[in-house]
C-alpha positions in Angstrom: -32.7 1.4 4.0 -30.3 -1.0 5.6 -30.2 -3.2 1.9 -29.4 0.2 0.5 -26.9 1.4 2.5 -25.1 -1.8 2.2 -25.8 -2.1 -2.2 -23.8 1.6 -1.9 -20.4 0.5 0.3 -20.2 -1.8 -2.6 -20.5 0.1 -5.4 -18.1 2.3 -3.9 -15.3 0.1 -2.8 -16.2 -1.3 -6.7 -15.0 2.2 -7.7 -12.4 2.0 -5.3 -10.8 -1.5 -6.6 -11.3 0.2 -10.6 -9.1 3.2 -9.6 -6.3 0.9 -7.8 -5.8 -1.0 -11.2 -3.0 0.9 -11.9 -1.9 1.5 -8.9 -1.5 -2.3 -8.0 0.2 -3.3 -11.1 2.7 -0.4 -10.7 3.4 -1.6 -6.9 3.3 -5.3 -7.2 6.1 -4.7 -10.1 8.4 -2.6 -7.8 11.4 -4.4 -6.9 12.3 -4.2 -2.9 15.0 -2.6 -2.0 18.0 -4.2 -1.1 18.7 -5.4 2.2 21.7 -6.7 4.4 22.1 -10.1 4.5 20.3 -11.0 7.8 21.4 -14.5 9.4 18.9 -17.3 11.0 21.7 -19.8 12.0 20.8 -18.4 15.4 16.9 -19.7 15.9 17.5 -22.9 17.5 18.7 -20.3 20.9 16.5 -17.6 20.6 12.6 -16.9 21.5 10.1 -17.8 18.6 6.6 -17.4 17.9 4.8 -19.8 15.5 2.1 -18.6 13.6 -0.2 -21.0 12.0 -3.0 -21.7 9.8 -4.4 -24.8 11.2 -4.4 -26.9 14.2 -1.6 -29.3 13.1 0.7 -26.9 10.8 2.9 -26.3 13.7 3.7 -30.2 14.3 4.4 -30.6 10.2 6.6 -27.2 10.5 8.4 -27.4 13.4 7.6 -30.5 15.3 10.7 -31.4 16.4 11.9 -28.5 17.2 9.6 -26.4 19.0 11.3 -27.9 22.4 14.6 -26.8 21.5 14.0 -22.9 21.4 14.4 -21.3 24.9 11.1 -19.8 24.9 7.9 -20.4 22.2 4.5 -19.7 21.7 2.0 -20.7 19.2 -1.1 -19.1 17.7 -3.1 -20.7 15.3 -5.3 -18.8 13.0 -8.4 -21.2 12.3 -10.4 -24.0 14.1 -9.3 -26.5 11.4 -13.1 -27.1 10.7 -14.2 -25.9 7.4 -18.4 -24.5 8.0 -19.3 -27.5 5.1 -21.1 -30.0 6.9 -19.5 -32.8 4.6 -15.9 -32.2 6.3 -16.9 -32.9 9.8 -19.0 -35.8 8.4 -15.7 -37.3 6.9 -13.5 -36.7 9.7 -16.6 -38.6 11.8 -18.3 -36.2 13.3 -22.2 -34.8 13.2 -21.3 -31.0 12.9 -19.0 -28.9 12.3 -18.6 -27.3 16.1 -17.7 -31.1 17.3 -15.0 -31.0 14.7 -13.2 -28.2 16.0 -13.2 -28.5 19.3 -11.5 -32.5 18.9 -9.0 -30.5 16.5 -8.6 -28.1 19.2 -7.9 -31.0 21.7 -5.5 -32.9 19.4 -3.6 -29.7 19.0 -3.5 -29.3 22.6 -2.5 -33.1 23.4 0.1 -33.1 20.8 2.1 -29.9 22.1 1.9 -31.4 26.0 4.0 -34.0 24.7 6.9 -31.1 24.4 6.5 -31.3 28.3 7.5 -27.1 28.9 5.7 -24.4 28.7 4.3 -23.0 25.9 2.8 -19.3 26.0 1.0 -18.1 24.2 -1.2 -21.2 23.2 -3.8 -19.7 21.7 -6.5 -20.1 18.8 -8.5 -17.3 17.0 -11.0 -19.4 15.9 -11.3 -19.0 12.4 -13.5 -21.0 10.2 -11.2 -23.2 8.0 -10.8 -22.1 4.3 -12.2 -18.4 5.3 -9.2 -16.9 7.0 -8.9 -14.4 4.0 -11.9 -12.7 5.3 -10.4 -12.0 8.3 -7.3 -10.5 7.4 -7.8 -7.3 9.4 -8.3 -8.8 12.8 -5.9 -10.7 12.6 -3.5 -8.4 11.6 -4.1 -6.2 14.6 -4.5 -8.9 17.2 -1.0 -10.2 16.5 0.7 -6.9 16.4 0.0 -6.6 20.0 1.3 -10.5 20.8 4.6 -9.7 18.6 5.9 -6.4 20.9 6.1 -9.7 23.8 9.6 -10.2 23.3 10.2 -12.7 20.6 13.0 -12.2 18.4 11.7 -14.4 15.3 8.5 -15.1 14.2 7.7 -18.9 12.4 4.9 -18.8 10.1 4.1 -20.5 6.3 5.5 -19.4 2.9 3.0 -17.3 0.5 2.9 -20.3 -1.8 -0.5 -21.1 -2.7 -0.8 -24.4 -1.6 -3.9 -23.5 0.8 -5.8 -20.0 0.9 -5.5 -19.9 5.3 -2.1 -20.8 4.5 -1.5 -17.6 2.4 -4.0 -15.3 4.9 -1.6 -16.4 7.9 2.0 -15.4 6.1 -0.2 -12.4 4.7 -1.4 -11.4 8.5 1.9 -12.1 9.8 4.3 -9.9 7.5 1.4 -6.9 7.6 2.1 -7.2 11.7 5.8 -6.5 11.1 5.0 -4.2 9.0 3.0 -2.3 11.1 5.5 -2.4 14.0 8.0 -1.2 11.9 6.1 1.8 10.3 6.0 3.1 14.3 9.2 3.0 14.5 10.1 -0.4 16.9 12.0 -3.6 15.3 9.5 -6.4 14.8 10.6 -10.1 15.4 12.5 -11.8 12.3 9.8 -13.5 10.0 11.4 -17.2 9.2 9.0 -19.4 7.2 8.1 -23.3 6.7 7.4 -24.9 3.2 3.9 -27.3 3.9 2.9 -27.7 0.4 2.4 -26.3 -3.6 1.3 -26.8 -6.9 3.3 -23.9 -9.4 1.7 -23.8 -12.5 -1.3 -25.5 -10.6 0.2 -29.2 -11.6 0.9 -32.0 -8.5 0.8 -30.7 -5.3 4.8 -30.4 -4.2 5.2 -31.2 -0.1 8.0 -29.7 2.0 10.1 -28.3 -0.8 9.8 -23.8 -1.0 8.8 -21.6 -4.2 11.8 -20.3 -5.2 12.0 -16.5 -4.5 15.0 -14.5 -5.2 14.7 -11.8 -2.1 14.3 -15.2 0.4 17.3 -16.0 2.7 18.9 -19.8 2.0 17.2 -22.1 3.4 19.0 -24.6 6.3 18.0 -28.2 7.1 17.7 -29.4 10.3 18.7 -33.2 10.5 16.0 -35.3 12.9 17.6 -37.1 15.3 16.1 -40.9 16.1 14.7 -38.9 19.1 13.1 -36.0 17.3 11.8 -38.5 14.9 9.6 -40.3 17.7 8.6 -37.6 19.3 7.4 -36.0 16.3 5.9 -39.2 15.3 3.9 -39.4 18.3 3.0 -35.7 17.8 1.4 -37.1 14.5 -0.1 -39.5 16.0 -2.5 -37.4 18.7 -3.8 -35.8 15.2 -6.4 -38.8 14.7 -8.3 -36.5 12.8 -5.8 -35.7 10.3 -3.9 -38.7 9.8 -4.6 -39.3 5.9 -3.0 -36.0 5.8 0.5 -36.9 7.6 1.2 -39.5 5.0 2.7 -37.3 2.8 5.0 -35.0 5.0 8.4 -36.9 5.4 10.2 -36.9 8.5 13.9 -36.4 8.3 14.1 -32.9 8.5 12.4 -29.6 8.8 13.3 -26.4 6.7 13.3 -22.9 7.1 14.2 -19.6 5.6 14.5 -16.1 6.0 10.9 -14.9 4.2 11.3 -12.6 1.3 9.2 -9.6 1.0 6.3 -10.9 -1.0 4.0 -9.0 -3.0 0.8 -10.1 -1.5 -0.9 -8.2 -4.4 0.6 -11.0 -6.7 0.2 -14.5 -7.2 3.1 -16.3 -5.3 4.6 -18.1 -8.4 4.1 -18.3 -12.4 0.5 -20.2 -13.3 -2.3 -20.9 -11.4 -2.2 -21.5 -7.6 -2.7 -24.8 -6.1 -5.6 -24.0 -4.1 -7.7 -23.2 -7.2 -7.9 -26.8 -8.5 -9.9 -28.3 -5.1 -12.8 -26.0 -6.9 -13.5 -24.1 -3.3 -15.1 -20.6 -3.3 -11.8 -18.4 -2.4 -9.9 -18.8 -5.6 -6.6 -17.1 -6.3 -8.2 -14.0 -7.7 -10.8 -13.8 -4.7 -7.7 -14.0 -1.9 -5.9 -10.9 -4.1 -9.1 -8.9 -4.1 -9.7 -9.3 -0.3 -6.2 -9.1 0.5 -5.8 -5.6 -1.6 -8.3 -4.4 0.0 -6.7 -5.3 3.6 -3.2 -3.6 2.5 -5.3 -0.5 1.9 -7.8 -0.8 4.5 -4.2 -1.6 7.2 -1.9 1.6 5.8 0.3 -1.3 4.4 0.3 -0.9 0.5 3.8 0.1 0.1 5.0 -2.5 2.0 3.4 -5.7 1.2 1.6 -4.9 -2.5 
């Protein structure tokens, strides 16, 4: 009975997805509307909350910065440890629970060398490479930690260089969204470049997608001091030090996030995640994230 009831949610939400075809196509081809020019030259002095996929994104991000704002907090989506045995067996572990929680300390080592308070610290404990699937959750747990006084927001671009990536930019602009459809002002969502491949060709690092309805983007120049301590940030990521090779250090970059349509791929061609042959492709993250836009009250907002 249970095996039945189950094989008939699917067929239905099958029916479902079939009747949203045009639906989709006519809201993921909707221009937004115009808005005023909204400045970030301000977010070195105000509160900000970082939002990130993995336990490391907020050191490649915002390393060097993240002692500079008055007041932060970061939350990061996933336990960095994909459920495949063979990732915790190349990063030197047995098992895949061993793997996260040394992620989880490296995390926690690296951001004590900021020496201030950070709050909140938290992880949701997502498996790596399946945030997609928890778009809802997500989505709701944030709303609550974004009405705690934070003016912007930090998370990634939607640029479809890694599917938890996407998921945490996705979660974090259905949060404001949310906020906003009840009537308060959400915090600013600024955004970090990590990596790409347009046109699913070489993977491109620290450089954004172009996107006409995204604010300019500023550079902020690393002093010799930001550089070590971001360095030595690096460094407490043992795990993840092939990785930190190809992030430079002279500078982070941020913009003001566009209004994506999450219902589209983020650029022309295939995304970049599609070519390391996992089981979320490009196609899969639309489906689940279409149905999360529905499923949230968020359609006319983010598709």
């Amino acid at each position: 009975m249970m095996f039945l009831r189950k094989l008939l949610s699917l067929g239905k939400r099958a029916v479902r997805d079939l009747l949203d075809v045009r639906l989709r196509s006519t809201l993921r081809s909707r221009p937004r509307p115009s808005r005023s020019d909204i400045s970030i030259s301000d977010l070195i002095s105000q509160p900000v909350l970082v939002v990130v996929a993995h336990p490391d994104d907020e050191v490649i991000a915002a390393g060097a910065i993240l002692a500079r704002f008055p007041r932060t907090g970061v939350i990061c989506v996933t336990d960095g440890a994909p459920r495949r045995g063979a990732y915790a067996r190349e990063a030197g572990f047995s098992n895949w629970p061993d793997y996260a929680a040394a992620r989880r300390r490296e995390a926690e080592t690296a951001l004590a060398l900021l020496g201030r308070e950070i709050t909140p610290m938290h992880n949701l404990g997502v498996a790596d490479q399946e945030a997609i699937f928890e778009l809802i959750d997500t989505t709701r747990h944030l709303v609550d930690r974004f009405r705690s006084g934070f003016s912007y927001v930090l998370t990634h671009a939607y640029e479809g260089g890694h599917p938890d990536h996407d998921a945490t930019a996705f979660c974090v602009h259905a949060a404001c969204a949310l906020i906003a459809k009840e009537g308060a002002t959400p915090p600013v969502i600024v955004e970090a470049p990590l990596y790409s491949a347009p046109g699913g060709g070489d993977l491109i690092f620290s450089k954004f997608v172009p996107n006409a309805d995204a604010g300019s983007p500023i550079s902020l120049s690393l002093t010799p001091a930001d550089k070590d301590l971001k360095r030595r940030m690096f460094d407490c990521h043992v795990t993840q030090k092939k990785v930190f090779a190809v992030f430079h250090m002279d500078e982070e970059i941020f913009r003001l996030a566009p209004r994506y349509h999450f219902s589209s791929p983020p650029h022309s061609g295939d995304v970049g995640f599609n070519k390391f042959g996992w089981s979320v492709t490009g196609r899969v993250w639309r489906t689940h994230a279409w149905r999360a836009m529905r499923e949230l009250g968020v359609l006319e907002e983010l598709a």
